[in-house]
C-alpha positions in Angstrom: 244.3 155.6 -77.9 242.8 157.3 -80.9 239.0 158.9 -80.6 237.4 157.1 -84.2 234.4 158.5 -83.9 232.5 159.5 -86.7 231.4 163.0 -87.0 228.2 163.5 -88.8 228.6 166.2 -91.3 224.7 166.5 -91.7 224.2 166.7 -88.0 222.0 169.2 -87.5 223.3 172.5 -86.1 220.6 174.4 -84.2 219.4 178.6 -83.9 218.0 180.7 -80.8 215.1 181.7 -80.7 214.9 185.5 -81.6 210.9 186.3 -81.8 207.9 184.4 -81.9 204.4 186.0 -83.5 201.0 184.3 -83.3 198.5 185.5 -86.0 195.7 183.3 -86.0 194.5 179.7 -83.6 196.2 178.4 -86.7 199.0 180.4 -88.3 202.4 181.6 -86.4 206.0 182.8 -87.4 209.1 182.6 -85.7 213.3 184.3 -86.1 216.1 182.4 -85.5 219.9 183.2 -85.4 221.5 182.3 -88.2 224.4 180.0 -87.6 228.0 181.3 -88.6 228.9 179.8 -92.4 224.8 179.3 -92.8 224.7 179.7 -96.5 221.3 179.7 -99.1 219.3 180.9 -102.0 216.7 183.0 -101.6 213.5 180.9 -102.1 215.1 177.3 -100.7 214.2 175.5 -97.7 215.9 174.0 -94.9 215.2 170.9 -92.4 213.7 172.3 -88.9 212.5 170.8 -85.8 213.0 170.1 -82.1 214.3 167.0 -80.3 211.9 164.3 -80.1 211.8 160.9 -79.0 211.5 157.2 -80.2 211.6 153.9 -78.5 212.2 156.0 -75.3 215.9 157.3 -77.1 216.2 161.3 -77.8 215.6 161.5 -81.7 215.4 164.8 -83.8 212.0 165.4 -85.0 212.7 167.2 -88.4 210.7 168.9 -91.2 211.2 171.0 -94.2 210.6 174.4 -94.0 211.1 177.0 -96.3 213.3 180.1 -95.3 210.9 183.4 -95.2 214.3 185.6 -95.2 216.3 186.8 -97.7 219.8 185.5 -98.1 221.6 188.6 -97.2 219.5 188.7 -94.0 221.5 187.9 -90.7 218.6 186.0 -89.1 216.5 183.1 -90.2 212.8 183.8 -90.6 209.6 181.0 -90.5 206.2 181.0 -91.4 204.3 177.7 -90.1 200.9 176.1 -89.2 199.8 175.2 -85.7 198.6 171.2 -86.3 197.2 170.1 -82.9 198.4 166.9 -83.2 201.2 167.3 -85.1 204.3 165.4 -84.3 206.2 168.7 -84.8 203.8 171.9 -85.1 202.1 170.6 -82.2 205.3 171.0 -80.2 206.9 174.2 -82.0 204.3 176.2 -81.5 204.8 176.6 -78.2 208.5 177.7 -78.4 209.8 181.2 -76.4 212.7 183.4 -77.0 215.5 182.0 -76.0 214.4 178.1 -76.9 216.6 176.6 -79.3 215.5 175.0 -82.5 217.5 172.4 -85.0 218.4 173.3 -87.7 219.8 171.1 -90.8 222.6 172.2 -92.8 222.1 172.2 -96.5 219.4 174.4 -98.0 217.6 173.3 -100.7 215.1 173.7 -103.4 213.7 174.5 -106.8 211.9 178.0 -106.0 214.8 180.1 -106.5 215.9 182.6 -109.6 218.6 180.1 -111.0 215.8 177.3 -112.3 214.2 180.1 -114.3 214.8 181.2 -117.6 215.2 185.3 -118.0 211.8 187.2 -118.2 210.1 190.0 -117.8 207.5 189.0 -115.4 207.3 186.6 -112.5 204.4 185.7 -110.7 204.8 184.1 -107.7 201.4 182.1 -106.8 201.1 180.9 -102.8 198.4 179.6 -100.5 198.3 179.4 -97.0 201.8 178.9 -95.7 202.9 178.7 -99.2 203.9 182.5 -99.3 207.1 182.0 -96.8 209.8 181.3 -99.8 207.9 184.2 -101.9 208.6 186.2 -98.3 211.9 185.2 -99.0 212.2 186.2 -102.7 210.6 189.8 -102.6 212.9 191.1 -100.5 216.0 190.3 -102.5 217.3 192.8 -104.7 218.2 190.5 -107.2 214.6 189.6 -108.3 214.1 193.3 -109.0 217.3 193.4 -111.3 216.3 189.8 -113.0 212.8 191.4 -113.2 210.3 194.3 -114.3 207.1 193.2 -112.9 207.0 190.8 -109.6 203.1 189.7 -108.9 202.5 187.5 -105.5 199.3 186.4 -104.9 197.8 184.8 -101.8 195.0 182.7 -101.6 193.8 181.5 -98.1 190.4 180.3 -96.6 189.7 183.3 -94.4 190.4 187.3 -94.3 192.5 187.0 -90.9 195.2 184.3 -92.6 196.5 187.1 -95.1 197.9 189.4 -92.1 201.5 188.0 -92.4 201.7 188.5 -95.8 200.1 191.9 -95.7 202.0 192.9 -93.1 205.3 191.5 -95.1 204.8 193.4 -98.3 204.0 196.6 -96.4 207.6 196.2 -94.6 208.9 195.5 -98.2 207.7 198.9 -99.3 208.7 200.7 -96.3 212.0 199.5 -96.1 214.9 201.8 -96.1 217.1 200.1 -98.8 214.5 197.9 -100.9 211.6 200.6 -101.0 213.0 202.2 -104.0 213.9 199.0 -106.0 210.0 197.6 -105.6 208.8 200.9 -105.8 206.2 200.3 -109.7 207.3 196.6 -109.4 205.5 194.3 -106.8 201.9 193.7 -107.1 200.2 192.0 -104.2 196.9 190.1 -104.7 194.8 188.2 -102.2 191.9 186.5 -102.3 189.7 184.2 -99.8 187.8 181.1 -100.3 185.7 181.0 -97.5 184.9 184.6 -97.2 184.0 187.6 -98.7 186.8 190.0 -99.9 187.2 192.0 -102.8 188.6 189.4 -105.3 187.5 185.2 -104.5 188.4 182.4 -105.6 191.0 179.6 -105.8 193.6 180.5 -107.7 193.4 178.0 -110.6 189.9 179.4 -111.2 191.1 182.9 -111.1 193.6 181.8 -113.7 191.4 179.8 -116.3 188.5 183.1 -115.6 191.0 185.1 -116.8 190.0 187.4 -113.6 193.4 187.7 -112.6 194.6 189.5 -115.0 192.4 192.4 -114.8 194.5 193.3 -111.9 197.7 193.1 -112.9 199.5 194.3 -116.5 200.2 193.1 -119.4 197.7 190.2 -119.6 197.4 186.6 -119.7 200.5 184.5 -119.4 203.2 184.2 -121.6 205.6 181.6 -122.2 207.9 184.1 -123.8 207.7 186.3 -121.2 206.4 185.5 -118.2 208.0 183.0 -115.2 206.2 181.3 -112.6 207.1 180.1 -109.4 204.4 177.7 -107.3 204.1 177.2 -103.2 201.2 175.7 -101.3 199.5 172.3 -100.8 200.1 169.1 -103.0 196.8 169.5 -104.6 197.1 173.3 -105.3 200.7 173.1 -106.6 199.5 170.5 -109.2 196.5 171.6 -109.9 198.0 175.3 -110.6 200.7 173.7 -112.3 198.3 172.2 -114.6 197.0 175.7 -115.5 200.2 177.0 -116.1 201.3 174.2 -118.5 197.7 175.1 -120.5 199.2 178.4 -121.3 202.4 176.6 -122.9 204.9 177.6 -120.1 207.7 174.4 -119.5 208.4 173.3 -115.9 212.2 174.1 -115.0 214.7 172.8 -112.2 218.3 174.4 -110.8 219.9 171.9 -113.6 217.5 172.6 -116.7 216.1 176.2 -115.8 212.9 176.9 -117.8 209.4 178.6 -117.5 208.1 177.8 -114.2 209.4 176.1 -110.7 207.0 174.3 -108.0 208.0 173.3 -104.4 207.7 170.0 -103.0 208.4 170.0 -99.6 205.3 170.2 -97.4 205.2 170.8 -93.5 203.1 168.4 -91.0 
């Protein structure tokens, strides 16, 4: 008798659990193995959860999260919120080495170097948990080769939720092999809402104030020059994208690259 069963090729597949890092009541990130044949683009996201449960039947509970490694890296790196009642950050917060974690199989997404046109700079503006494609981006080579100047900025509410990225461009500029490609090129702002720090602000109003730009070179945006790439909530991606569009740069995709890229996949 012949088996007919149907395979699902979008099953998910799932990763171990490599390390686990807690960095604030509210902030966390996590390494996973990277399956055999797991392909992406720097910048793209991936489904993610843990097995949950509806109308008492196992169910995978799934979300998209954006892959904080490079491509060439051979684990998986995420950066995530803690939501206490989350249907999934509630539960993956709590995960151990060794735990296993699902995993979907096709990356996807718009913040990567193929939906942008060729530039000279490319600024990369994240809040919150916004920075983990960017985390992704600035440690591949081939931003450095596509680019001259690479500017992240991250904007959270208080002083304590800029460690991982602090932490992340410090091992970017430390590395062994990508030390000497950033070395001149990547410029790391931050800036707080709810607290003092050197520079304040929402991004959007450090963008219209023109502060921004005192820290960084070559001056306001330029749509003939200058790319853009756009991670954080739904009302900061739009309303930043807004700003963007005032200085004349076009929104892009991977099938009409242009001036500037936004994400739309959120984490709950």
């Amino acid at each position: 008798m012949t088996n007919t069963t149907k395979i699902n090729p979008n099953a998910p597949t799932q990763g171990s659990v490599l390390a686990v890092q807690h960095y604030t009541d509210t902030l966390f990130s996590f390494s996973l193995t990277r399956p055999a044949g797991f392909r992406f683009r720097s910048g793209e996201f991936i489904m993610l959860g843990l097995m949950g449960e509806k109308n008492g039947k196992p169910k995978p509970l799934l979300r998209a999260y954006s892959i904080a490694s490079p491509a060439w890296d051979d684990k998986l790196d995420f950066y995530s919120i803690k939501v206490p009642n989350g249907p999934l950050t509630s539960k993956l917060q709590n995960i151990q080495i060794g735990d296993h974690v699902l995993l979907g199989k096709k990356p996807v997404g718009t913040l990567v170097l193929d939906a942008l046109l060729p530039g000279k700079r490319l600024f990369m503006f994240s809040t919150g948990t916004g920075i983990a494609p960017f985390a992704s981006l600035i440690r591949d080579p081939d931003v450095y080769e596509n680019f001259d100047q690479i500017i992240l900025t991250h904007t959270c509410r208080e002083v304590a939720e800029l460690s991982y990225g602090i932490e992340l461009v410090k091992s970017v500029r430390t590395h062994e092999f990508l030390g000497d490609l950033v070395d001149g090129k990547l410029t790391h702002i931050t800036s707080v809402t709810r607290a003092d720090h050197p520079l304040k602000g929402r991004i959007t109003n450090l963008l219209t104030s023109g502060v921004l730009f005192n820290h960084v070179d070559g001056g306001p945006l330029d749509p003939k020059t200058d790319r853009v790439m756009i991670c954080g909530s739904m009302d900061m991606t739009q309303d930043t994208k807004a700003v963007v569009e005032g200085f004349g740069l076009k929104e892009g995709s991977n099938s009409a690259p242009a001036d500037f890229v936004i994400e739309k996949a959120f984490v709950g």
